[in-house]
VEXGU-805790 format. One record per residue (C-alpha): residue in one letter; chain; x, z negated, y negated. Coordinates in steps of 0.001 Angstrom, whole numbers, plus 500000, padded with zeros to 6 digits. Layout:
<sites>
   aa   ch        x        z        y
    A    A        X        Z        Y
...
</sites>
This chain:
<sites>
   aa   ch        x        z        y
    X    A   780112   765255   378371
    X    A   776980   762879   377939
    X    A   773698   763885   377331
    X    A   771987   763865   373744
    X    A   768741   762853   375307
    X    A   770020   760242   378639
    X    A   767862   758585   381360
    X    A   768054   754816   380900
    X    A   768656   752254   383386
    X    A   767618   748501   382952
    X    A   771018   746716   383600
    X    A   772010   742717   383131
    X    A   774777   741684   380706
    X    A   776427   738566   380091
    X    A   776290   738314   376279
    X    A   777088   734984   373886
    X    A   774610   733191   373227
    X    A   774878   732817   369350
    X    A   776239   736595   369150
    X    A   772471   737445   370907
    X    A   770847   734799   368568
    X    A   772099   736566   365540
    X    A   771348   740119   366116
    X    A   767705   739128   367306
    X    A   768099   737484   363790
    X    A   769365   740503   362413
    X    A   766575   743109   364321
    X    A   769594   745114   365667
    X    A   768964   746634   368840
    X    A   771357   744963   371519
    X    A   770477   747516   374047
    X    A   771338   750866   371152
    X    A   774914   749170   370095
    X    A   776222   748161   373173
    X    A   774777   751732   374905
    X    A   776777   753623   371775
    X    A   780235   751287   372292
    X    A   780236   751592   375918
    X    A   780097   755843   375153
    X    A   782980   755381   372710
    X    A   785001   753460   375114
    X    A   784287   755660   377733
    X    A   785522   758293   375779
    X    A   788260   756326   374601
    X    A   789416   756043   378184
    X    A   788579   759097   379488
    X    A   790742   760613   376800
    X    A   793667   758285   377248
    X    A   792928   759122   381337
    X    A   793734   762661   380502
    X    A   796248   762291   378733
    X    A   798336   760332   381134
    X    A   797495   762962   383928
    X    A   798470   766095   382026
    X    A   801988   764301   380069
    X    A   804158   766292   382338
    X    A   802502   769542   381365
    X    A   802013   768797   377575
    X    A   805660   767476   377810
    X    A   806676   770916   379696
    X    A   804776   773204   376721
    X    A   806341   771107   373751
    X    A   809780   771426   375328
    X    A   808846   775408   375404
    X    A   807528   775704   372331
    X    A   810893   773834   370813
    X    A   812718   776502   372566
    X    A   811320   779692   372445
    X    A   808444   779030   369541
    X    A   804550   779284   369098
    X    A   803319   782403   371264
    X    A   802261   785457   369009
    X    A   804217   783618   365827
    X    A   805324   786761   364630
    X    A   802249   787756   363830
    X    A   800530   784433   362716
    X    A   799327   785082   358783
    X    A   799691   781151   357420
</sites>
């Protein structure tokens, strides 16, 4: 999905002031945690996105499988 090794782009955030103040304090790197949350959210939401777009079809499959089974059970070996 991303890359391991991504081009940066110099962007502008809006971040509180004493929040700022105290990782500077701190020596985290504002630009690394925020880069690494924004991913997760992303993913977060991209997850949730597909979800939502594919209910009727996972909802369609669970309904099947209630009915008629797993596919190949018979010959499942756990």
């Amino acid at each position: 999905m991303f890359s391991t090794q991504p081009t940066k782009k110099a962007t502008n955030l809006s971040l509180s002031i004493d929040v700022l103040d105290a990782a500077k304090q701190l020596n985290i790197n504002v630009s690394k945690v925020c880069d690494a949350y924004l991913r997760e959210v992303v993913r977060l939401e991209q997850s949730r996105t597909w979800k939502e777009q594919h209910a009727e079809y996972i909802s369609a499959y669970n309904s099947t499988v209630e009915k008629e089974g797993l596919p190949l059970e018979k010959w499942r070996a756990f």
